[in-house]
Each structure stands twice: as C-alpha cells, then as structure tokens.
Residue frames as qw, qx, qy, qz and C-alpha x, y, z in Angstrom:
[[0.628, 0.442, -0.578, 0.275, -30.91, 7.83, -20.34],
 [0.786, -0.461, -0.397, 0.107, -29.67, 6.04, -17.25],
 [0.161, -0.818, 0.472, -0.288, -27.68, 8.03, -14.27],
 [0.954, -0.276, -0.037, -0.113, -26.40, 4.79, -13.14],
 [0.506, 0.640, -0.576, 0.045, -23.34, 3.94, -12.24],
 [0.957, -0.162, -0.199, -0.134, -22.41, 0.32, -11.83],
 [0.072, -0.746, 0.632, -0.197, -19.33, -1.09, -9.74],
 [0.921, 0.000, -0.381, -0.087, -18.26, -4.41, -10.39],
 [0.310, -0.723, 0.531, -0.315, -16.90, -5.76, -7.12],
 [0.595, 0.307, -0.727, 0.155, -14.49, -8.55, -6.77],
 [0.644, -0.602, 0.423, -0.211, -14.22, -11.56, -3.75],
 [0.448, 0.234, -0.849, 0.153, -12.35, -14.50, -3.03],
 [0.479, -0.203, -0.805, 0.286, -13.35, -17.33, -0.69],
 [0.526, -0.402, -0.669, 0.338, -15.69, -15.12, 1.11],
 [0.291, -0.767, -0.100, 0.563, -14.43, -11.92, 1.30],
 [0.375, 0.923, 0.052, -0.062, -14.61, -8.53, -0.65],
 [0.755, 0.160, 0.005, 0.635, -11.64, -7.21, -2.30],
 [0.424, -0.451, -0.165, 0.768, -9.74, -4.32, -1.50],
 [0.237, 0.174, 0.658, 0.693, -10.54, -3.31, -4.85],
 [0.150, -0.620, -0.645, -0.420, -13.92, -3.23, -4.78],
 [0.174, -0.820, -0.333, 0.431, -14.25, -0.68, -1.69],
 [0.266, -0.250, 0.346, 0.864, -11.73, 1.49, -3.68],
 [0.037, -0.240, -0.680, -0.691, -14.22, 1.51, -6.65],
 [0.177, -0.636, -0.733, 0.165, -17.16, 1.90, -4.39],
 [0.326, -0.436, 0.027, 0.838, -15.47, 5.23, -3.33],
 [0.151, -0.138, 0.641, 0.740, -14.89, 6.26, -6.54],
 [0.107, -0.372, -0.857, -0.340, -18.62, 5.42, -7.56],
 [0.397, -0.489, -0.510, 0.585, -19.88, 7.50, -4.82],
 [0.134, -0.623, 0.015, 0.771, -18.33, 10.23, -5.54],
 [0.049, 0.115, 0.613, 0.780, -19.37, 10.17, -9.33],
 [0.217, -0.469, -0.851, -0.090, -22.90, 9.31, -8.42],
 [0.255, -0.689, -0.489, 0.470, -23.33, 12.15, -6.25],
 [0.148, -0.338, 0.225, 0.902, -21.88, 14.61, -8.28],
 [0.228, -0.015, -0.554, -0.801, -23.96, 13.76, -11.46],
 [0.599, -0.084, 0.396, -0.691, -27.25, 12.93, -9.43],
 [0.821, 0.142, -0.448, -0.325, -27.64, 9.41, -10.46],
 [0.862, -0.432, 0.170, -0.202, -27.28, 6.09, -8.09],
 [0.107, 0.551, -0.828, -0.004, -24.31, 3.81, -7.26],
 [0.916, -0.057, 0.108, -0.381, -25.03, 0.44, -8.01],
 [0.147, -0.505, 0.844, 0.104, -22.47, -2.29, -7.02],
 [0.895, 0.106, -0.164, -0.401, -23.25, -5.60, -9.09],
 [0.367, -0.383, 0.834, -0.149, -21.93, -8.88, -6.97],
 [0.787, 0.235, -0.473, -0.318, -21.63, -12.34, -9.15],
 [0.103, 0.437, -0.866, 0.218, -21.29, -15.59, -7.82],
 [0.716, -0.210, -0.632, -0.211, -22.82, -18.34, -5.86],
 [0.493, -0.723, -0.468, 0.122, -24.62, -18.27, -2.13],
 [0.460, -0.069, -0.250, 0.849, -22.73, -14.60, -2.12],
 [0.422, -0.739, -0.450, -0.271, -26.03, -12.74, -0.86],
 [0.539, -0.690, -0.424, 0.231, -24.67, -12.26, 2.11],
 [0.493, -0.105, 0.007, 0.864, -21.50, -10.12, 1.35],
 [0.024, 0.727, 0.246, 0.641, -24.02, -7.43, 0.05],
 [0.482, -0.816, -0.295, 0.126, -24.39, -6.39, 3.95],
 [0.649, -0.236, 0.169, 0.703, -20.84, -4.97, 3.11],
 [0.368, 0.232, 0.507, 0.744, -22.13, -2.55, 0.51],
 [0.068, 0.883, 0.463, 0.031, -24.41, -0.18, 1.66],
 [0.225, -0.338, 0.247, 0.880, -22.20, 2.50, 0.50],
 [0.015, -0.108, -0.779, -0.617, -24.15, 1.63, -2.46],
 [0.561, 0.009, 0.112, -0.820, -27.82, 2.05, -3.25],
 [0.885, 0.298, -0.136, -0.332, -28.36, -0.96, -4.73],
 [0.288, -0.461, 0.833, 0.103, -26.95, -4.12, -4.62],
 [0.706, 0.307, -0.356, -0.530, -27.47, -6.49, -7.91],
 [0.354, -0.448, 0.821, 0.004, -26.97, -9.96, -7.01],
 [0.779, 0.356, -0.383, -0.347, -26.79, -12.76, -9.69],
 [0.274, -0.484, 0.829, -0.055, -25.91, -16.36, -8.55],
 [0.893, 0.283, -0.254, -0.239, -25.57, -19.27, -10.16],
 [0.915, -0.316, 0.208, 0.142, -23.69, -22.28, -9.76],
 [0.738, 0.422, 0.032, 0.526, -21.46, -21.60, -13.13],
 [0.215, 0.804, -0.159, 0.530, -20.61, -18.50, -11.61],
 [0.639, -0.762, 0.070, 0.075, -19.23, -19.78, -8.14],
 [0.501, -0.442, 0.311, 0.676, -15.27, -19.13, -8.91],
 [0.281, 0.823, -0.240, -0.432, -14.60, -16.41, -11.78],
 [0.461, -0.081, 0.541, 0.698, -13.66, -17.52, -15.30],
 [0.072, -0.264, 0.224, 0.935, -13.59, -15.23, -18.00],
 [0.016, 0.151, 0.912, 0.380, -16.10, -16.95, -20.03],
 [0.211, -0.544, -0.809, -0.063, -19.03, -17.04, -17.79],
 [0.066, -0.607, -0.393, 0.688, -18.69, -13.82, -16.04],
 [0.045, 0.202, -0.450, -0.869, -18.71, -11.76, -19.63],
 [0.285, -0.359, -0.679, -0.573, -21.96, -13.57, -20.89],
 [0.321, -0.433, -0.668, 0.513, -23.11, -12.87, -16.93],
 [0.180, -0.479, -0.101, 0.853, -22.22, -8.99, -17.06],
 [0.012, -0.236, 0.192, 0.952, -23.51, -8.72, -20.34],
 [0.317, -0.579, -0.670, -0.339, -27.03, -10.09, -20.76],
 [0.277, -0.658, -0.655, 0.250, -27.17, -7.83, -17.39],
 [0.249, -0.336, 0.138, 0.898, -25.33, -4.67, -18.65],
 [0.018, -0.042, -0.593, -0.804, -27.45, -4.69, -21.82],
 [0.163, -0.697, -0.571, -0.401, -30.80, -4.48, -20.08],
 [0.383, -0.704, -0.360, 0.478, -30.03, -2.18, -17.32],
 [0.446, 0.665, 0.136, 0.583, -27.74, -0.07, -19.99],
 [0.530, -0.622, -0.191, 0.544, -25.69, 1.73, -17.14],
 [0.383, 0.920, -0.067, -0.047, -24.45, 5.27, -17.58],
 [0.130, 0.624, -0.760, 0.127, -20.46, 4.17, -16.49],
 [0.912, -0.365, -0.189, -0.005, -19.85, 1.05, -15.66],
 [0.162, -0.752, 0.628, -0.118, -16.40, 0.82, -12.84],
 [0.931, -0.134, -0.233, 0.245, -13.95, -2.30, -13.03],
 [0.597, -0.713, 0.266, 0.253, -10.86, -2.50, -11.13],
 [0.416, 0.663, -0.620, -0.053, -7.14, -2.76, -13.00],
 [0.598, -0.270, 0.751, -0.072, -7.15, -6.55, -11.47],
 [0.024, -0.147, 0.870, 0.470, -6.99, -9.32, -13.56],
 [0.186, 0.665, 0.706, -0.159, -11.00, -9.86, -13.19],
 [0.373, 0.810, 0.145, -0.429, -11.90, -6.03, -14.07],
 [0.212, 0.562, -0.229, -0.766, -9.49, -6.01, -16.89],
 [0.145, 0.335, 0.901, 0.234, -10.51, -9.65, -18.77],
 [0.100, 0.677, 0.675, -0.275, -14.33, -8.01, -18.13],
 [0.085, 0.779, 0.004, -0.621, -13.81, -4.33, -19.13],
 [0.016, -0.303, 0.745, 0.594, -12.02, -5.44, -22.46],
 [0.078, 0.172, 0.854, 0.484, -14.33, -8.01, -23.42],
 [0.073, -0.712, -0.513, 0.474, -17.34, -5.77, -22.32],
 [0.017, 0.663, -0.230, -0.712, -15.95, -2.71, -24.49],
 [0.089, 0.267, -0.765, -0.580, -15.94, -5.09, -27.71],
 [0.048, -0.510, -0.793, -0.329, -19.18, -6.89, -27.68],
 [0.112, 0.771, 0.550, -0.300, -21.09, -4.09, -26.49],
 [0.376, 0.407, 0.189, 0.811, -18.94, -1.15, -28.52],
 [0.149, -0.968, -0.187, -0.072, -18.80, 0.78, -25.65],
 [0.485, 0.659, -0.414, 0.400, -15.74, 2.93, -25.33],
 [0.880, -0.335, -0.302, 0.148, -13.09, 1.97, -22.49],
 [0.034, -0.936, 0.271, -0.222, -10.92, 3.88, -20.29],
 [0.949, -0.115, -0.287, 0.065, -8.13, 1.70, -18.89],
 [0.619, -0.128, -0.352, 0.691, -5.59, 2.33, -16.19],
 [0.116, -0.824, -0.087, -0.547, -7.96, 5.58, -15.39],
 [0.519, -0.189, -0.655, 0.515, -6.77, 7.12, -11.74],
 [0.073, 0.142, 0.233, -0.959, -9.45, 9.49, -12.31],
 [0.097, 0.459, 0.723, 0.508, -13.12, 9.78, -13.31],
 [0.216, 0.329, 0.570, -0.721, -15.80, 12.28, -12.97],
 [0.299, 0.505, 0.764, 0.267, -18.78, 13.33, -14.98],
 [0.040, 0.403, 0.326, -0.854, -19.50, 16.53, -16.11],
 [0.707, 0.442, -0.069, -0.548, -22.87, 17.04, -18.48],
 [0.941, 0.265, -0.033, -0.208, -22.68, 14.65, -21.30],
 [0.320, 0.684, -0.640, 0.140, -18.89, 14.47, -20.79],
 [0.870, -0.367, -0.018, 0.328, -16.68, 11.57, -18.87],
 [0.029, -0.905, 0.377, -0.196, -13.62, 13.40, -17.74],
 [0.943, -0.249, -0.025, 0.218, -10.94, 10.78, -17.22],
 [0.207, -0.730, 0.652, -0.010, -6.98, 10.80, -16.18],
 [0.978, -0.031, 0.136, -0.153, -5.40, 7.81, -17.60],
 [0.520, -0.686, 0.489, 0.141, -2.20, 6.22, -17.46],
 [0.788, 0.594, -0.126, -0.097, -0.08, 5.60, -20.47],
 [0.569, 0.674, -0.335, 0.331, 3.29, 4.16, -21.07],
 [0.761, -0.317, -0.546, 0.150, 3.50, 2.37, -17.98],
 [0.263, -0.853, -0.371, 0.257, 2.44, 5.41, -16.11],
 [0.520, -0.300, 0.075, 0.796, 5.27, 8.01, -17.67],
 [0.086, -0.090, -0.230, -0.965, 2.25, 9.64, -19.00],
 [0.258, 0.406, 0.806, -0.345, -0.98, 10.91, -18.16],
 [0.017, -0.335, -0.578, -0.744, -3.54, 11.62, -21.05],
 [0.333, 0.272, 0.242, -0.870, -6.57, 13.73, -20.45],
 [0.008, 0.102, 0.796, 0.597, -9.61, 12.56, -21.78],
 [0.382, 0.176, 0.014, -0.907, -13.31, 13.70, -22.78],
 [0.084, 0.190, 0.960, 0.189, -15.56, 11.00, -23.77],
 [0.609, 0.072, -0.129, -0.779, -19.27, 11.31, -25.43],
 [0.572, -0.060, -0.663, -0.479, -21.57, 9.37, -25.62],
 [0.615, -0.419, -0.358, -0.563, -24.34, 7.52, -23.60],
 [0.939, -0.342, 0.042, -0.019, -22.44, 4.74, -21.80],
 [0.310, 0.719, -0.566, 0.257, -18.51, 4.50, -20.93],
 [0.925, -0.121, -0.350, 0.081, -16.57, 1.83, -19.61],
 [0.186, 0.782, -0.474, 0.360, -13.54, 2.81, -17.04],
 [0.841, -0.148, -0.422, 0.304, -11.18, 0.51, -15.37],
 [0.051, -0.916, 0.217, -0.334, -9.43, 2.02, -12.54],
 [0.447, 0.265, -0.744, 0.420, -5.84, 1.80, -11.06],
 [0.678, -0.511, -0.456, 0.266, -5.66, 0.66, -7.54],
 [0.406, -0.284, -0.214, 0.842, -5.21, 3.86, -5.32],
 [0.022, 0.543, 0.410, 0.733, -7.51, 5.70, -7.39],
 [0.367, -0.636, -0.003, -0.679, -9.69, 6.03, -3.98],
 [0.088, -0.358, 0.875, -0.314, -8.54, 5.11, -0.81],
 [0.287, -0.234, -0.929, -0.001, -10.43, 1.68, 0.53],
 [0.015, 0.301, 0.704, -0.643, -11.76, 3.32, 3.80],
 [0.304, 0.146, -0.229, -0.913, -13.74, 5.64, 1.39],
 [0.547, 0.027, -0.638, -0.542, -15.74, 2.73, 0.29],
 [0.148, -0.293, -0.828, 0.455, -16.67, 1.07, 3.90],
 [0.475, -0.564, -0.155, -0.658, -20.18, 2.13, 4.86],
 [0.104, 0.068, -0.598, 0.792, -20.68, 3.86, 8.06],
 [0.534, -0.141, -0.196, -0.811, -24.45, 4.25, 7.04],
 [0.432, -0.133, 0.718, -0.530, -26.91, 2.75, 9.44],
 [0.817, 0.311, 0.224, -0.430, -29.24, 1.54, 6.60],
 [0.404, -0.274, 0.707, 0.512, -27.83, -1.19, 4.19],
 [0.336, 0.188, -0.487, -0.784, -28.30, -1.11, 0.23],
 [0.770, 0.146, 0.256, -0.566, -31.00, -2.58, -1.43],
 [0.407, -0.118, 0.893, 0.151, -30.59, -6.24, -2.44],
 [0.704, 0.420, -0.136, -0.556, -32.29, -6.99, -5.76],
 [0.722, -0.062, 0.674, 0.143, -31.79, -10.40, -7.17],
 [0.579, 0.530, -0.223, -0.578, -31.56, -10.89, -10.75],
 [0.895, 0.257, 0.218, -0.292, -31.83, -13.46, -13.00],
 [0.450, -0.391, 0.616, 0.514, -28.66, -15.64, -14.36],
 [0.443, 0.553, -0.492, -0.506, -28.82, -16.10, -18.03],
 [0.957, 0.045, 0.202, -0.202, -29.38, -19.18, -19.78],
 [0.716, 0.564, -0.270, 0.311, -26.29, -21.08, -21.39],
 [0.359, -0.851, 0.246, -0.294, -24.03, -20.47, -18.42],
 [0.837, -0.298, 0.459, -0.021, -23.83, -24.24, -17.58],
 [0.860, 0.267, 0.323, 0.292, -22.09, -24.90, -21.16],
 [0.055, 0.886, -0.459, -0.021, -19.23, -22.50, -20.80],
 [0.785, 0.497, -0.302, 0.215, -16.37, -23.86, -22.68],
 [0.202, 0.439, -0.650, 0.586, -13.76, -23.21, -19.36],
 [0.711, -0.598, -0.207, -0.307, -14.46, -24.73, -16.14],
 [0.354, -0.797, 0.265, -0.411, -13.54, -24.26, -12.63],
 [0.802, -0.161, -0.575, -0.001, -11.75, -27.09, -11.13],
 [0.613, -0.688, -0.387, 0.033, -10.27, -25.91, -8.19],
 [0.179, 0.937, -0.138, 0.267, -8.32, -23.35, -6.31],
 [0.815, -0.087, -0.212, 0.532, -4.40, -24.26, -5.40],
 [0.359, -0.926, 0.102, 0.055, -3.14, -21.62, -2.44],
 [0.386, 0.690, -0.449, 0.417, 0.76, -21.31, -2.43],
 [0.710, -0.486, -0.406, 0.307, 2.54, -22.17, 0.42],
 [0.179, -0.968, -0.169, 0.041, 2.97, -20.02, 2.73],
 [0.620, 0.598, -0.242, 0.447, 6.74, -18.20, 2.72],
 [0.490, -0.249, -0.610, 0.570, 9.14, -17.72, 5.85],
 [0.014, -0.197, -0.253, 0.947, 7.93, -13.78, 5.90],
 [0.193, 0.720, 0.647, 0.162, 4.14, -13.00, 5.12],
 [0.151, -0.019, -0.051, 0.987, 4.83, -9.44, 3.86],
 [0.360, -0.511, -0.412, -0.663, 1.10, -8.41, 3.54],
 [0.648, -0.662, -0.344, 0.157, 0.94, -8.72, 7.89],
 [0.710, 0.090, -0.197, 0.670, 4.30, -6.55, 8.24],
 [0.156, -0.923, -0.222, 0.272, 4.15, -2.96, 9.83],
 [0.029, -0.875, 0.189, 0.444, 7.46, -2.22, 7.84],
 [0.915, 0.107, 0.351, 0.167, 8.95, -3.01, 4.64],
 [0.100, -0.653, 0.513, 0.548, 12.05, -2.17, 2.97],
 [0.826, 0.289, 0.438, 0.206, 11.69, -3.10, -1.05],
 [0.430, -0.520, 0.551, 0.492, 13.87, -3.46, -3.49],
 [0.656, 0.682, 0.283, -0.154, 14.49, -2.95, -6.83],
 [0.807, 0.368, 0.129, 0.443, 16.62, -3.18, -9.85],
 [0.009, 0.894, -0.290, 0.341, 18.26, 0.32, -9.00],
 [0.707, -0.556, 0.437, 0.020, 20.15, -2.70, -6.43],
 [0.632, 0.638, -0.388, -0.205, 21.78, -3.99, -9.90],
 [0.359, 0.340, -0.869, -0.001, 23.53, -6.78, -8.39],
 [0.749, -0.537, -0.388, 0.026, 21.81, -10.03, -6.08],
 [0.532, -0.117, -0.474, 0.692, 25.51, -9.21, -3.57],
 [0.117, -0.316, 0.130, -0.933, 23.82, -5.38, -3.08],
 [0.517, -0.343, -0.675, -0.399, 21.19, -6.81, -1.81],
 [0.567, -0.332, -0.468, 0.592, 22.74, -7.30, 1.65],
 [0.089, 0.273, -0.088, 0.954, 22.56, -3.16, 1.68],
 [0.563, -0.364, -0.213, -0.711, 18.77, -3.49, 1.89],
 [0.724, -0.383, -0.570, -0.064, 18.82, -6.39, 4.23],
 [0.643, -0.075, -0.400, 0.649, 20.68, -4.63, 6.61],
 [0.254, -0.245, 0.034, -0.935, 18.79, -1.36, 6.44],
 [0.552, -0.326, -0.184, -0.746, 15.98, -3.59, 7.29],
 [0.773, -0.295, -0.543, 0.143, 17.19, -5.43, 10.24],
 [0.060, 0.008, -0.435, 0.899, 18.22, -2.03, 11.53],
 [0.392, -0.279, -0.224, -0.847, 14.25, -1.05, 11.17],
 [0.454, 0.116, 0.743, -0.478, 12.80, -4.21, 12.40],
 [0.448, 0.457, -0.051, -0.767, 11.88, -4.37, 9.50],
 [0.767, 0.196, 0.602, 0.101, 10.95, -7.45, 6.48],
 [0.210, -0.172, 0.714, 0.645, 12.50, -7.33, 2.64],
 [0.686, 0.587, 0.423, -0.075, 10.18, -7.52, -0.21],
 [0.563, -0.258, 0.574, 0.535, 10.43, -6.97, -3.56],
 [0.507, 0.532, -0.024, -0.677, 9.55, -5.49, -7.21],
 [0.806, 0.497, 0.007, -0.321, 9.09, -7.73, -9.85],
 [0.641, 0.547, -0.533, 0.075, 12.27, -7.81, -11.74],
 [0.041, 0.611, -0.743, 0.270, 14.03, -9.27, -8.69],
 [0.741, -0.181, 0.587, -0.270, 12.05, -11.77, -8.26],
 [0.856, 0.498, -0.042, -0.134, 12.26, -12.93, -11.79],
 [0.432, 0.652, -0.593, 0.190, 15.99, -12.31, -11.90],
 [0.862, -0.084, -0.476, 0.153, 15.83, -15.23, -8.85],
 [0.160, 0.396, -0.611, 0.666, 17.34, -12.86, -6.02],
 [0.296, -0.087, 0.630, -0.713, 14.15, -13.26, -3.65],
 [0.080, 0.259, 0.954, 0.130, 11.50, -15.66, -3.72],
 [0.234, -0.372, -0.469, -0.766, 8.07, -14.93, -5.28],
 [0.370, -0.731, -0.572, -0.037, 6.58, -14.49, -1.83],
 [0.370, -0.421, -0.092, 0.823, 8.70, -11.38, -1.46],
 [0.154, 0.120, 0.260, 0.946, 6.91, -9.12, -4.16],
 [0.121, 0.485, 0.313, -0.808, 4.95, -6.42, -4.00],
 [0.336, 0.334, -0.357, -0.805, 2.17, -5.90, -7.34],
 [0.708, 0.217, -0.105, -0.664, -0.24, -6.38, -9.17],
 [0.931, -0.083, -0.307, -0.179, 1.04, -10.37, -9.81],
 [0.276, 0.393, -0.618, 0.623, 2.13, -10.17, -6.27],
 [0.166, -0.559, -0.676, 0.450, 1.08, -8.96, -2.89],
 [0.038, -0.810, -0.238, -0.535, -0.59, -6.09, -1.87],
 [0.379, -0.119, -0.398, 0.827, 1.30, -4.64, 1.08],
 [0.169, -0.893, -0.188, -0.372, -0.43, -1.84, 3.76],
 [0.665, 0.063, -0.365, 0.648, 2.48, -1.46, 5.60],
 [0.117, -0.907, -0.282, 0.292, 2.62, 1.71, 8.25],
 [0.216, 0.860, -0.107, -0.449, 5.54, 2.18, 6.33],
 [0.868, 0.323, 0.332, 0.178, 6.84, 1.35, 3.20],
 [0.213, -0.716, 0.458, 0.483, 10.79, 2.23, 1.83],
 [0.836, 0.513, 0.163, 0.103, 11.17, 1.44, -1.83],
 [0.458, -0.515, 0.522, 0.502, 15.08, 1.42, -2.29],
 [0.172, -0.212, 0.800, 0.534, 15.93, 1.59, -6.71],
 [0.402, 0.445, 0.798, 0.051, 12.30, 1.02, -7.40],
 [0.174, 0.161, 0.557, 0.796, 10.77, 2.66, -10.79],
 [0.210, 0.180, 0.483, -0.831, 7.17, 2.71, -10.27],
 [0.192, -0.252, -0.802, -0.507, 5.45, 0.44, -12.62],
 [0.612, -0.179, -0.026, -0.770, 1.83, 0.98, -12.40],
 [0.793, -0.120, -0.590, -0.090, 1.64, -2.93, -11.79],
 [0.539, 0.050, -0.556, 0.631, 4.28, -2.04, -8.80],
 [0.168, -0.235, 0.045, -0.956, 2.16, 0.77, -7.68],
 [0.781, -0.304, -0.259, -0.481, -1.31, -1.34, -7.46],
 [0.768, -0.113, -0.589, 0.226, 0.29, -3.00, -4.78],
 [0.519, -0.110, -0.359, 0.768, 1.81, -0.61, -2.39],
 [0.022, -0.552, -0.211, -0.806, -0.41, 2.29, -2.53],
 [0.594, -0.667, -0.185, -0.410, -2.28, 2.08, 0.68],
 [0.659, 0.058, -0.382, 0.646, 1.01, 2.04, 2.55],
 [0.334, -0.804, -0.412, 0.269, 0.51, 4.68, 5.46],
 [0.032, 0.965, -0.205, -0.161, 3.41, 6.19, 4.28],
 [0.882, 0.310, 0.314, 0.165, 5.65, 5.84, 1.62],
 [0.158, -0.883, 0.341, 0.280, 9.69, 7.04, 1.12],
 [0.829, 0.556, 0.049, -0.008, 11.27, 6.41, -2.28],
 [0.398, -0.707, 0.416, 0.410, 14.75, 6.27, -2.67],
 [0.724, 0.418, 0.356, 0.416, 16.15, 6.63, -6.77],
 [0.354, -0.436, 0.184, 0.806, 18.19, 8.55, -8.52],
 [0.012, 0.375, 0.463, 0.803, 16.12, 9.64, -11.85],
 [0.145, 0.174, 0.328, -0.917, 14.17, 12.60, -10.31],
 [0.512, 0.101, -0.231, -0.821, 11.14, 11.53, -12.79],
 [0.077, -0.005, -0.985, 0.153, 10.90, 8.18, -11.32],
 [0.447, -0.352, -0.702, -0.428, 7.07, 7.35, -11.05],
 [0.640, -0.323, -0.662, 0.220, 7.27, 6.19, -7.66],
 [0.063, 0.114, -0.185, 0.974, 8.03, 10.27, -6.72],
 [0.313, -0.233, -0.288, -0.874, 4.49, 10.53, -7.69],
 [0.788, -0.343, -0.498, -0.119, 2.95, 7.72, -5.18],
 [0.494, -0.027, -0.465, 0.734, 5.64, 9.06, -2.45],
 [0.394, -0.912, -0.081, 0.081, 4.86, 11.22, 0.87],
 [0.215, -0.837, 0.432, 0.257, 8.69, 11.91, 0.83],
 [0.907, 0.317, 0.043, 0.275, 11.63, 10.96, -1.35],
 [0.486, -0.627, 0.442, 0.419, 15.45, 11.05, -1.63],
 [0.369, 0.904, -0.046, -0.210, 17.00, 11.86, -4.80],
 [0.039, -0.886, 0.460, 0.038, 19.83, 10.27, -4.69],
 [0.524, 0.288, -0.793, -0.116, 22.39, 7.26, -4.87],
 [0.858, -0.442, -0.075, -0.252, 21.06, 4.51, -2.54],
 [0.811, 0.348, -0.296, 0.365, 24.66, 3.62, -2.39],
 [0.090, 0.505, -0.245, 0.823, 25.66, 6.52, -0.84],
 [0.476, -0.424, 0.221, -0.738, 22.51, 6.39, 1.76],
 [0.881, -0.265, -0.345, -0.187, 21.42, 3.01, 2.32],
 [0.721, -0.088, -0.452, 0.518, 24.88, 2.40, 4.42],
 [0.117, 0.383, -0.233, 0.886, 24.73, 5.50, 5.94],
 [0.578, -0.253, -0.306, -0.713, 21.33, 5.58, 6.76],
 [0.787, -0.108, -0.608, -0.002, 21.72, 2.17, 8.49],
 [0.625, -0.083, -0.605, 0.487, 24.07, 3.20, 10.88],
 [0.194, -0.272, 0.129, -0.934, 21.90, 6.06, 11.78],
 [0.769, -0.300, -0.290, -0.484, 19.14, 3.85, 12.59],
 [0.725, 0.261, -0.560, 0.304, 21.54, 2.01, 14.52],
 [0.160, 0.406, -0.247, 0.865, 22.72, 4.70, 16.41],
 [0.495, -0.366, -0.114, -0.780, 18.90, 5.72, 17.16],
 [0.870, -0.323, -0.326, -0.181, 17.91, 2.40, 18.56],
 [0.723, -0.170, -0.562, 0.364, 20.73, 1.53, 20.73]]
C-alpha cells in the first residue's frame, strides 16, 4: 500500500495560494511522521515553473493541459481522478476553498473514498487517520478514527501556519510530468474569462490594522463606535459577512472565506461569532483580540486575547484611551 500523501495546491494568475503552503505544512508533518513522501500535485497550463516553490515537497506532479488552464469543476475532477486512481495515494490534502471542496466531494463519491471535511487536524497513526473536524459551524469538534487504505481530508485554513510550508531547503522537489487524460477538451463547462472587481477606497488585505465588525453592532448607526475606535488606531474597518449583506459596508470590507483574507499585525473583531467561513480569513493575523459577550463565542478559540464583555461599554471607552495614548 502507498505511504503517499498528496497535496492539492491551488494558484491564480501565477501565484500559489496561501492555502496551498498551509497544506504543504500539514503534509509534511504527516509524511514524516508515518514514513511515507509528500507529494504536492499542481494542475494547469505552462505552470511548471511554480513547482520551484515546492520543494517542501518531494515530488512535484505536474499535469498541463490547455483545458486545465483556469479551474472548473468539471475538468479538474476527471484530471485528479484518472491521476488519483493510478497513483492510489495513502491521504490525499485539499484545502476548505471553493477548489478543494468542489474536488474533495466529488473525489469522495466517484472513487468511494471516505472524506473528512472542515478537518483542523490530521495525523496518521498505524492503519488509523486521526482527524479533528469541525461541525456545526465550528460549535463542535468531533474526533475521528478512519480505516481503511485511502482517506480524503479537506482542511480549514489555519490548520498550519503558511510559513510552515515555504521551503528553506537548498534542493528543490522533483518535477515529474504526467500525462493529461483524454476527453478533457469536451468538458461540458468552459472557461471564458476572469472579471477582477474594482478595486475599493480601502484594500483591507495591505492594512497593518483592522478593526471588524460584526452583528454583535446590531444596528448600521453603531457602527460609528467601530469607526471611531479605528481612526483612534490608525486603523481600516472591515467586516463579517452579515454586515455586508445587511448593506452597512461594501463587499470590499469583508473578511472570509467569500471575502478577503486579511494578515493584519493586528486584527480586533468587535461582536464577531466566529464562523468557520469568518475564521478562514483572519487566521494568520499576527495577533488577534475578540471582543463579545457569549463567553463560548468561537472566535475565543482563534483569539491570543479576548474581552468578555459588552462592546458598548468598551468600544467608547477604549477609544478615548487610545486617544489619550497617542496625543
């Protein structure tokens, strides 16, 4: 049986995803533990070169084709799995992006292998997978044991820091080519082309501080509480989900998964819950101070420090301490 374990890494225009070093990590450290190899498998078209990024890895599968130069769901799945099903990895790793989970799902059903999803753990011990996996939009974590030969596992973002997955190693992986499949070119979805947003007056993913917000602000007029805490900081606004939906800040103010990703040095979450979607955004925040008032708030669990308490009470206080400080 194979020791392998594969890591499907994710780019855009060029350039790796945060993601995929995270998972590298993560791969690493399985690989080493259970003496078997980390192999990262890179899809796409003339993206050869990005392997020089991966010698974390041993190995570096590259498959390109023309059908596979932007990601749809279609082509990567008959990609991953005419190459999954002759290598026959022992784990394959996706990310919790919209690429690893399309892939990991349909990957788990035509191959009937089993699938861990929102894991923010794996390891391997003998014939076991040991996972940690996030249920109930993270307000539980399940233990789990898995048998059997091959196991799929999607992990959250934060699972392992990025830097973990940069190679420092003088030698880079080996490059193998492999062979696209046939039928590629007559996938039923095609690419036509990719439409950027404009840009927004603040780019919160460049910021060094960010004060966000979150439905614990229960009206748009509170709002002003937070903007004012963060023009005492120097600081930029963002946002969790619901408030953008509910039309208080524009949709280049959020933070998550169908957001930004923010690495702020620090990051102040004012009312915010801690969806796991909110979470895959903000994790790699240097440091990270929660402010809510249910002590079992998620976001406790993703915090270096928190505050218990009404933001009401502190946010105006709080301000004019910062106030104070600076002048």
């Amino acid at each position: 049986m194979s020791k392998d374990i594969f890591a499907l890494v994710e780019h855009l225009e060029g350039r790796l995803s945060e993601a995929s070093f995270e998972l590298l990590g993560k791969g690493r450290e399985i690989a080493d533990s259970s003496g078997g190899r980390l192999v990262a498998v890179l899809l796409g078209s003339g993206v050869r070169v990005l392997s020089a990024e991966l010698g974390l890895a041993d190995s570096v599968l590259v498959m390109e084709n023309a059908a596979l130069l932007a990601y749809t769901p279609e082509t990567y799945t008959l990609a991953l799995r005419a190459l999954i099903e002759t290598r026959k990895p022992r784990v394959l790793l996706t990310s919790s992006t919209p690429i690893g989970m399309d892939q990991s799902a349909a990957l788990s059903a035509g191959l009937g292998w089993p699938l861990v999803a929102y894991a923010k753990d794996a390891r391997l011990d003998g014939p076991l997978l040991k996972a940690t996996s996030q249920i109930y939009g993270g307000k539980i974590l399940a233990d789990l044991d898995l048998q059997g030969d091959h196991v799929i596992v999607s992990l959250i973002a934060g699972a392992s820091p990025a830097d973990q997955g940069r190679s420092a190693a003088t030698k880079a992986a080996t490059v193998e080519e492999v062979a696209a499949p046939a039928g590629l070119d007559q996938a039923r979805t095609r690419f036509k082309r990719l439409i950027v947003p404009d840009a927004g007056d603040v780019d919160i993913t460049k910021e060094a501080i960010l004060v966000s917000v979150g439905r614990g602000i229960q009206s748009q007029d509170n709002v002003v509480l937070v903007e004012e805490l963060a023009e005492a900081l120097g600081a930029s606004v963002s946002a969790s989900r619901p408030i953008v939906d509910l039309g208080w800040l524009p949709k280049t103010r959020q933070v998550g998964k169908s957001g930004m990703t923010v690495k702020p040095r620090l990051y102040l979450a004012v009312g915010i819950s801690g969806a796991p979607e909110h979470l895959e955004g903000m994790r790699g925040a240097e440091m990270i101070v929660a402010i809510n008032t249910d002590a079992a708030a998620p976001i406790f669990g993703a915090a270096h420090y928190g505050a218990n308490v009404d933001l009401f009470d502190l946010l105006p206080a709080l301000t004019l301490r910062v106030k104070a400080a600076r002048t």
